[in-house]
N, C-alpha and C positions, 0 to 999 in steps of 0.2 A: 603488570596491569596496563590495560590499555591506555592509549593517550591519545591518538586522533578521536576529531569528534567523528559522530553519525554522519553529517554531513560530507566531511573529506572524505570518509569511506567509500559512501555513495557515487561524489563525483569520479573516485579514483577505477571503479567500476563500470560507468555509465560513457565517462570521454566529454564531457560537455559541463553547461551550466544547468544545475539541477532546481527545481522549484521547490523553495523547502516548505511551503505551509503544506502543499500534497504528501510533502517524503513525512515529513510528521504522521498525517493522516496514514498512510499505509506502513510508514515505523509500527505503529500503535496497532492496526488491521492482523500485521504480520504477526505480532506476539499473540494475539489474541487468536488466531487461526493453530499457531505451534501448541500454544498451551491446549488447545481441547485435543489434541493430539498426545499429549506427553505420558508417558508411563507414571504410575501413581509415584516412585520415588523420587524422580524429578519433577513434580506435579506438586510434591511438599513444600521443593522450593519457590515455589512462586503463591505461598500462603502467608498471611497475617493474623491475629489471633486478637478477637475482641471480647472483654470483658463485658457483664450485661446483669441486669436484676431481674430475674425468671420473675413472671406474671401467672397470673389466678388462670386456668383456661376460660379460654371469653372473653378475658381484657386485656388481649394481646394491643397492644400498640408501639411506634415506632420510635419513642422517647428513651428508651431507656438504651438506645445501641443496637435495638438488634435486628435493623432491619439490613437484609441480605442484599449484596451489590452482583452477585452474581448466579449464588445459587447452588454452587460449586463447593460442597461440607465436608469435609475430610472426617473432623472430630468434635466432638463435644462433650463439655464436660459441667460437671455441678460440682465446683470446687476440687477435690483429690480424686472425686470420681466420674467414669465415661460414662455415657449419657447410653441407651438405648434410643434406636430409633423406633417412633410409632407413629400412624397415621393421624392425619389431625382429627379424622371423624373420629378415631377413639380418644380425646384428650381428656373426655368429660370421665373418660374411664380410668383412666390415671388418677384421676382424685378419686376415687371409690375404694374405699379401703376394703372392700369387699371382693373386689373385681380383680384377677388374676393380673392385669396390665399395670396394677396402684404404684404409682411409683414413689418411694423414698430417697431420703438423703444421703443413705446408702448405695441405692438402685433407683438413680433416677432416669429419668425417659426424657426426649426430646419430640419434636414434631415444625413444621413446617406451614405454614397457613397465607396464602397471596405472599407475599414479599417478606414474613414475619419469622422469625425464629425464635421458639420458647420451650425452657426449661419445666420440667417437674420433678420435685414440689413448686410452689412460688415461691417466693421471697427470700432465693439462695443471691446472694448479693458477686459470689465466684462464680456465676454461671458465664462461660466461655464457648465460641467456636473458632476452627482452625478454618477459614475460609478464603478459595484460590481468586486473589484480585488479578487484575486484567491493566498491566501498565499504562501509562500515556508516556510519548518521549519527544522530548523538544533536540531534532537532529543537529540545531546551531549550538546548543550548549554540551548534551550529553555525550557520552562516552563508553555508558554502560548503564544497562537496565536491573534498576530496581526487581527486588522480588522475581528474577527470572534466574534460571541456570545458564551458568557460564557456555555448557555444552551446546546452547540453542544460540546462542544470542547473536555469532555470526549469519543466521539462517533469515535472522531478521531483515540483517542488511542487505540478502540477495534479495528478501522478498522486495523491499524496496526499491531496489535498483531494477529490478523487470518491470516493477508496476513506470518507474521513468522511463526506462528505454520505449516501454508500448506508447506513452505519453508522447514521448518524439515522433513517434511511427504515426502517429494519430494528427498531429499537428503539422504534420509533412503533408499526411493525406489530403485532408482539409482547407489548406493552403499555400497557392500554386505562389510558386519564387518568384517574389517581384520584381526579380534582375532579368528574370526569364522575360513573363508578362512583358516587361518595359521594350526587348531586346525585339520578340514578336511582333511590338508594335513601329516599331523602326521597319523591320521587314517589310510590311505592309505596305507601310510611307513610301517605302523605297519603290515598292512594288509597281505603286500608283505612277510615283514620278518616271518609273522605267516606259509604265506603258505610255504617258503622254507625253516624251519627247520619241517614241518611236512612231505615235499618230503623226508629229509636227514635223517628223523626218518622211515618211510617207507623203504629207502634204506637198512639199517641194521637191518631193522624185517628180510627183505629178505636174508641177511647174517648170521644170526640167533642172530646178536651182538644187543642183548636185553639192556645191562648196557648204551649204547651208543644209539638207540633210546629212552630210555627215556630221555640223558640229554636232546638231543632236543627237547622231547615231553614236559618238564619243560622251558626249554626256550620260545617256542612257548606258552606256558602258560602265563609266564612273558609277554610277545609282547600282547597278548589276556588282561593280566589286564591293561596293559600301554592303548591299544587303547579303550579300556572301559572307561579308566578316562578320554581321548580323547573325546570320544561321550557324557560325561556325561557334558564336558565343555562345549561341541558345545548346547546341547537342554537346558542349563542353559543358555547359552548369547542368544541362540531362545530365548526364555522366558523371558529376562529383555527385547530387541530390539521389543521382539511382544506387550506386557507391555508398552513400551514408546510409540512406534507407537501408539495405542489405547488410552492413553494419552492425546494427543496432537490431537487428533482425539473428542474423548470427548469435551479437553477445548475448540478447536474451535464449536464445535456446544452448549456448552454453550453460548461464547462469540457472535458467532452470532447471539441468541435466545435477549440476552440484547441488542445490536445492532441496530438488529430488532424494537425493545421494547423503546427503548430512541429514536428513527429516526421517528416513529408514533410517538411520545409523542411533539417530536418539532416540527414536523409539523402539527400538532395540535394545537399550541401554537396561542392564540391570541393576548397577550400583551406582548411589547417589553422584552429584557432582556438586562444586560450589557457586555461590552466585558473590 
């Protein structure tokens, strides 16, 4: 059984500090994306099964349980027996003991209406359905997803780990290194100061006071090395910041290539697995 959380997962994928209310947010995205993908017997397992009191057609409402969180019905039943499905415009014809669709306690029917799920006849108190929820995962405490198969449940953590890595790519883009900026703006300074001791060394070539345009042609030298070490900083943090970016650029289309790779493999999958 696994024992890191989601979280460790993630950073031990990503190389960094990860933001966890987002990796939540696309924890939950990703399951939700695998499962409308899953073949129907891995698809079993990520269902719940609630109990409900079949209503009259026409007074369907949402009190008794049965209103549907996804929509996604595998089964249903009226106690020992599977439900037939029917359209809701024929519901009224399920009560018509007349009408070929009537359903009984033996052979009852189900149907569908806005958000609603109802059995026929009414008043079976075992009226159930098998219906595919949609997890939520908190990556700082969990370790494994509820109502999911175990066969997917790694696929989760890459989807979240790309959705981080583009996060980084995106927060690089957006905002320029303020070691950089800072380093740029030294250059500049320097720049200035370079040009007005070479004006003030020009001024006394033309006075003929030689001893005195050199110190500032030495000065202006000094400003020339200072903003040297300046540029050599700035295309040194280029170079880690182009480095990381392509990095993380890399690991995502690794992790998406695996992704890929484990998403075909389980839906392919013929025989069940465990969650």
């Amino acid at each position: 059984m696994a024992t890191s959380t989601f979280s460790a997962k993630i950073t031990n994928l990503v190389g960094g500090t990860i933001d966890d209310d987002a990796c939540d947010d696309w924890m939950t995205e990703g399951a939700k994306e695998i499962i409308n993908q899953l073949p129907v017997n891995l698809l079993r397992l990520c269902t719940s099964n609630t109990t409900f009191t079949s209503q009259a057609a026409g007074s369907e409402s949402s009190g008794s349980g049965n209103l549907l969180n996804t929509g996604k019905v595998l089964n249903v039943f009226a106690g020992n027996f599977a439900c037939r499905f029917i359209s809701n415009l024929d519901k009224y014809k399920a009560e018509d003991s007349d009408n070929v669709l009537y359903a009984t306690a033996t052979d009852p029917a189900y149907y569908i209406e806005r958000s609603l799920i109802n059995v026929l006849p009414a008043g079976i108190s075992t009226s159930r359905y098998e219906e595919v929820q949609y997890p939520t995962v908190d990556i700082s405490s969990d370790n494994a997803i509820a109502l999911f198969p175990d066969e997917a449940e790694h696929l989760v953590v890459l989807y979240a780990a790309m959705r981080q890595l583009l996060q980084y790519q995106s927060t690089m883009s957006a905002s320029w290194n303020d070691d950089i900026t800072t380093a740029l703006t030294a250059v500049n300074t320097a720049a200035d100061d370079i040009k007005a001791e070479i004006v003030l060394a020009n001024a006394e070539v033309d006075l003929e006071d030689m001893e005195k345009a050199s110190g500032y042609l030495a000065t202006a030298q000094a400003y020339i090395a200072e903003a040297g070490g300046y540029i050599a900083e700035v295309s040194s943090r280029l170079q880690s910041d182009s480095a990381k970016y392509q990095w993380y650029g890399d690991q995502y289309a690794k992790l998406s290539a695996e992704y890929a790779r484990g998403l075909a493999a389980v839906k392919g999958t013929t025989e069940g697995g465990g969650a």
